[in-house]
ROSE-4610 file (N, C-alpha, C; in Angstrom, 1 decimal, always signed):
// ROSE-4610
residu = [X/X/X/X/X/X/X/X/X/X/X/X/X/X/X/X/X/X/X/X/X/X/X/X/X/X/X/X/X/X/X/X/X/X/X/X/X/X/X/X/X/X/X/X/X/X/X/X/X/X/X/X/X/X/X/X/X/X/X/X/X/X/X/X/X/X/X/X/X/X/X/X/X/X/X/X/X/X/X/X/X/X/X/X/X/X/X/X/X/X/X/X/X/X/X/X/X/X/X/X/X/X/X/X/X/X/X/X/X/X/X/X/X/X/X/X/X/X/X/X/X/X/X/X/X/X/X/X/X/X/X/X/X/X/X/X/X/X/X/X/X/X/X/X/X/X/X/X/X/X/X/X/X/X/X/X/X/X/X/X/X/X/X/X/X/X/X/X/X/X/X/X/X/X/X/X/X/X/X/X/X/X/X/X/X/X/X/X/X/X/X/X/X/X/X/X/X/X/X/X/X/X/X/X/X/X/X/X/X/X/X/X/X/X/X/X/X/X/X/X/X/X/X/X/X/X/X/X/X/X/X/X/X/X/X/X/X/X/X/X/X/X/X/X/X/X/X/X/X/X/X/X/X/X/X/X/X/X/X/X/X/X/X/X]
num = [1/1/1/2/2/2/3/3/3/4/4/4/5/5/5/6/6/6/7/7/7/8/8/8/9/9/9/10/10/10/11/11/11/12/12/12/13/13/13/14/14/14/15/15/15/16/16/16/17/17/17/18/18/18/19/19/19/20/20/20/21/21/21/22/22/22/23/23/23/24/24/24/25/25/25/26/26/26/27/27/27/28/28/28/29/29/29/30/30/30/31/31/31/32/32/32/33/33/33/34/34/34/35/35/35/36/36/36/37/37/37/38/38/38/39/39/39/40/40/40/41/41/41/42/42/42/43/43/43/44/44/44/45/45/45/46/46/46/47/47/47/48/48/48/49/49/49/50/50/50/51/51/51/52/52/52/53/53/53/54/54/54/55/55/55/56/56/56/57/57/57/58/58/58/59/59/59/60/60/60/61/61/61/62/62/62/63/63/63/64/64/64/65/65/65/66/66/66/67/67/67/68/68/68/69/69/69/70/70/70/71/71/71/72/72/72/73/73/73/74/74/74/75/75/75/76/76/76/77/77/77/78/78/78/79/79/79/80/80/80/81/81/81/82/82/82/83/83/83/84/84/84/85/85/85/86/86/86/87/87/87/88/88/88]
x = [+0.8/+0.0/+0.9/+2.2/+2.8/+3.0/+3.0/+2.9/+1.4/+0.6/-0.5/-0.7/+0.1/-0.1/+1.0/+2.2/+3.1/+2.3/+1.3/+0.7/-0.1/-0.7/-1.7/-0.9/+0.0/+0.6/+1.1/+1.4/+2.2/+1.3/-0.1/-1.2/-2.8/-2.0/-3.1/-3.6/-1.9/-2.7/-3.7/-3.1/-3.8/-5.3/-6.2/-7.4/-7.6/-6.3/-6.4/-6.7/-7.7/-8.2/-7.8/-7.2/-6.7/-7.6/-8.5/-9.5/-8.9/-8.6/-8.1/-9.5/-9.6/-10.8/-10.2/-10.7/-10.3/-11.7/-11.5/-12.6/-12.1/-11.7/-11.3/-12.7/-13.3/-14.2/-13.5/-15.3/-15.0/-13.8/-14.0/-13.1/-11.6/-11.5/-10.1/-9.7/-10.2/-9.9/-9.1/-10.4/-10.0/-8.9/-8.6/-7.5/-6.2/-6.0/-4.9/-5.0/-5.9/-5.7/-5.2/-5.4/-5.2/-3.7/-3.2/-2.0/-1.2/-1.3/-0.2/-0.3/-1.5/-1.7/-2.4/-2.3/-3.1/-3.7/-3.0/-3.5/-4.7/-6.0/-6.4/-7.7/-8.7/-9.6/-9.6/-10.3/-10.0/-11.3/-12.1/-13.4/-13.6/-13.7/-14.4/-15.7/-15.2/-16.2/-16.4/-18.0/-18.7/-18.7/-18.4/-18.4/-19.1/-19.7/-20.4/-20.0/-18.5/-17.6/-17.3/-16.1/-15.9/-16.4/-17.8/-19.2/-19.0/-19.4/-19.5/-18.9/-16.9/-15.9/-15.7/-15.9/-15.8/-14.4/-14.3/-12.8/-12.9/-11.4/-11.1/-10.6/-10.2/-8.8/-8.5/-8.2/-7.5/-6.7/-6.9/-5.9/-4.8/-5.2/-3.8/-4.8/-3.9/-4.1/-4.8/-6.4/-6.4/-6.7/-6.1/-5.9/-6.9/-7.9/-8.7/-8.4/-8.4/-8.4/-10.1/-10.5/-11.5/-11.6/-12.3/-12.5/-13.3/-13.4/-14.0/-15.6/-16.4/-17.5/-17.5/-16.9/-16.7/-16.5/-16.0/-16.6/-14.7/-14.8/-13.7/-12.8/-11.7/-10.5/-9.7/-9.5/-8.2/-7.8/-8.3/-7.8/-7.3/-6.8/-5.7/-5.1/-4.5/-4.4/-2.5/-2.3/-0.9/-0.7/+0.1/+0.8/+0.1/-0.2/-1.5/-0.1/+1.1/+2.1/+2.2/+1.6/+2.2/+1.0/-0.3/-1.4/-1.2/-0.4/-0.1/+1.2/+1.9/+2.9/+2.6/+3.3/+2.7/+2.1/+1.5/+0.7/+0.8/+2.1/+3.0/+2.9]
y = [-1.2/+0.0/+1.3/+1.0/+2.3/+3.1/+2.3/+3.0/+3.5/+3.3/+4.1/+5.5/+5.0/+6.9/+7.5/+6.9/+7.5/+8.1/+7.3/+7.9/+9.1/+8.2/+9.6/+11.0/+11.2/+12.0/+13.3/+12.3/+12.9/+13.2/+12.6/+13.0/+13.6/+14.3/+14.9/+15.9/+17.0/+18.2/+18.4/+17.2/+16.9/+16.3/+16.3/+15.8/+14.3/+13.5/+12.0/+11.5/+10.8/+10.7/+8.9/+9.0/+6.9/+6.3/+5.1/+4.8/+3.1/+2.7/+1.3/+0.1/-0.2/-1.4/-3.0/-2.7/-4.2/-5.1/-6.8/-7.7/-7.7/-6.6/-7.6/-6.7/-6.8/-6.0/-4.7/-3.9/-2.3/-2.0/-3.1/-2.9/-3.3/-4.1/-4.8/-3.4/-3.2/-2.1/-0.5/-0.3/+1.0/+0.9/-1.0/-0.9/-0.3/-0.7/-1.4/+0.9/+1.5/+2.9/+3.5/+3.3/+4.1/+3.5/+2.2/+2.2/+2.7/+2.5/+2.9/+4.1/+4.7/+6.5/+6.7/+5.9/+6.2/+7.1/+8.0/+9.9/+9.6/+8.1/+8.1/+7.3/+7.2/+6.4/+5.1/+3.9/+2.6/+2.0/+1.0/+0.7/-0.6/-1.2/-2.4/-2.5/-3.8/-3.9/-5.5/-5.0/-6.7/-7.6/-7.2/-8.0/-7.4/-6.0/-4.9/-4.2/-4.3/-3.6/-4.2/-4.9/-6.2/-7.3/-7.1/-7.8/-6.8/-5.6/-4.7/-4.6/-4.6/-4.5/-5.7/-6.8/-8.5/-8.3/-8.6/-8.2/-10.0/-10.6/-12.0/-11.4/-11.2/-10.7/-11.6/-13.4/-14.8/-14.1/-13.8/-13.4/-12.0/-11.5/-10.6/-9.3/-8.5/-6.5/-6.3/-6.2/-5.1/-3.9/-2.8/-1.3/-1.0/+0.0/+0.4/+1.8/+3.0/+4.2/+4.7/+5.6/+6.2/+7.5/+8.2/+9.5/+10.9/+11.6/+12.5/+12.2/+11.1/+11.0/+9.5/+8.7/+7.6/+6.2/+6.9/+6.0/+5.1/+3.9/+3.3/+3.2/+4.1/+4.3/+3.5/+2.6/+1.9/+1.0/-0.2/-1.2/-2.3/-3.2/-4.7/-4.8/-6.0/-6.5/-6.4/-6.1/-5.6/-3.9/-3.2/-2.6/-1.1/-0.3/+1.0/+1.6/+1.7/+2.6/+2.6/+0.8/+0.7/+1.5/+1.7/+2.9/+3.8/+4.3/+5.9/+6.3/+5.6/+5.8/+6.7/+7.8/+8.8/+9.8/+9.5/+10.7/+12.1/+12.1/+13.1/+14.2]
z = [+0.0/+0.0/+0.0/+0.2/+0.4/-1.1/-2.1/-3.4/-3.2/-3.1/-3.2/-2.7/-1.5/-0.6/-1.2/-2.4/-3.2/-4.2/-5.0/-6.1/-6.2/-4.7/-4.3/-3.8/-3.3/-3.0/-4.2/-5.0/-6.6/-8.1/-7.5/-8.6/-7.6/-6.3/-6.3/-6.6/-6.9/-7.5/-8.8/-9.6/-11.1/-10.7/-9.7/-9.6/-9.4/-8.7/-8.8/-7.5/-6.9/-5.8/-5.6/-5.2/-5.2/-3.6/-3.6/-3.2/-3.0/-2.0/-1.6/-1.3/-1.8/-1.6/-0.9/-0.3/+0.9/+1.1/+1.0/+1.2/+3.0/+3.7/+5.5/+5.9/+7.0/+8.1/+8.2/+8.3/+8.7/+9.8/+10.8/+12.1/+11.7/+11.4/+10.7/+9.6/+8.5/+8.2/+8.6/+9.2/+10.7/+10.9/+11.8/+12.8/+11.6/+10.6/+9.4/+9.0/+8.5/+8.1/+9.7/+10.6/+11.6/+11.7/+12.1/+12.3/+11.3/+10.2/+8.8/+8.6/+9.1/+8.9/+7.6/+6.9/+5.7/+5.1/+4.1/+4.1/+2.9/+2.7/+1.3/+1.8/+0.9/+1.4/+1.3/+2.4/+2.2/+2.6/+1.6/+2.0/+2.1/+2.8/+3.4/+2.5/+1.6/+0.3/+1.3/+0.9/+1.3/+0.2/-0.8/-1.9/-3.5/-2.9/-3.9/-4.9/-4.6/-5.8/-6.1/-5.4/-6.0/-7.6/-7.0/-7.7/-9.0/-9.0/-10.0/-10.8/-10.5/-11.1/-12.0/-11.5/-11.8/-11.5/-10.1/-9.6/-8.6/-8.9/-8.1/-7.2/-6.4/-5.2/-5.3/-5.5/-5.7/-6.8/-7.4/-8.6/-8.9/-7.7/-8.2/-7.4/-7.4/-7.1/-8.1/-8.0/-9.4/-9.3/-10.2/-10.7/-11.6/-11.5/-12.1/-12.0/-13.0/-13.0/-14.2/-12.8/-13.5/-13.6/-14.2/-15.1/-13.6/-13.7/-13.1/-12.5/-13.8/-13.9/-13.5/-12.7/-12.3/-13.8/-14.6/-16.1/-15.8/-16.0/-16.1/-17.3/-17.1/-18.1/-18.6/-17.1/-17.5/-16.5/-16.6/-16.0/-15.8/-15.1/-15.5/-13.9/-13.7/-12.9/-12.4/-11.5/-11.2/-10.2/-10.7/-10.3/-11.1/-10.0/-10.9/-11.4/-11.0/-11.8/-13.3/-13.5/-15.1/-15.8/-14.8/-16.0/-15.8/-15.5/-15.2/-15.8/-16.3/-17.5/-18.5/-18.9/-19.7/-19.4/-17.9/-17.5/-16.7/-17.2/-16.6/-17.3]
């Protein structure tokens, strides 16, 4: 997670809002943002986004980048750095 509060850090003046999605409990969550400090949002998905995205968590990290208007730009499984190549 620590690249994420990197990315978020370095794309937020350009309007990039990076949103962590976790399958653990609200409370398990909490504990995990509060110890690490976490300067970014992290949501305890019951399975609703997950469901939405057609996202496995068995298979890997996946990176989804979306548009202003929540419309999905760009997504694949790995490492969000490699969709943000270029976007400098």
């Amino acid at each position: 997670m620590p690249h994420l509060v990197q990315i978020a850090a370095h794309y937020e003046a350009r309007g990039l809002t990076v949103i962590g999605v976790t399958s653990a409990d609200v409370e398990a969550t909490r504990a995990f943002v509060v110890e690490h400090r976490l300067p970014l949002f992290v949501l305890a998905d019951g399975g609703e986004v997950q469901e939405k995205f057609g996202v496995d968590l068995i298979w890997g990290s996946p990176a989804f980048l979306l548009d202003s208007e929540g419309r999905v730009i760009e997504e694949g499984i790995g490492a969000i750095e490699d969709y943000l190549v270029g976007a400098e």
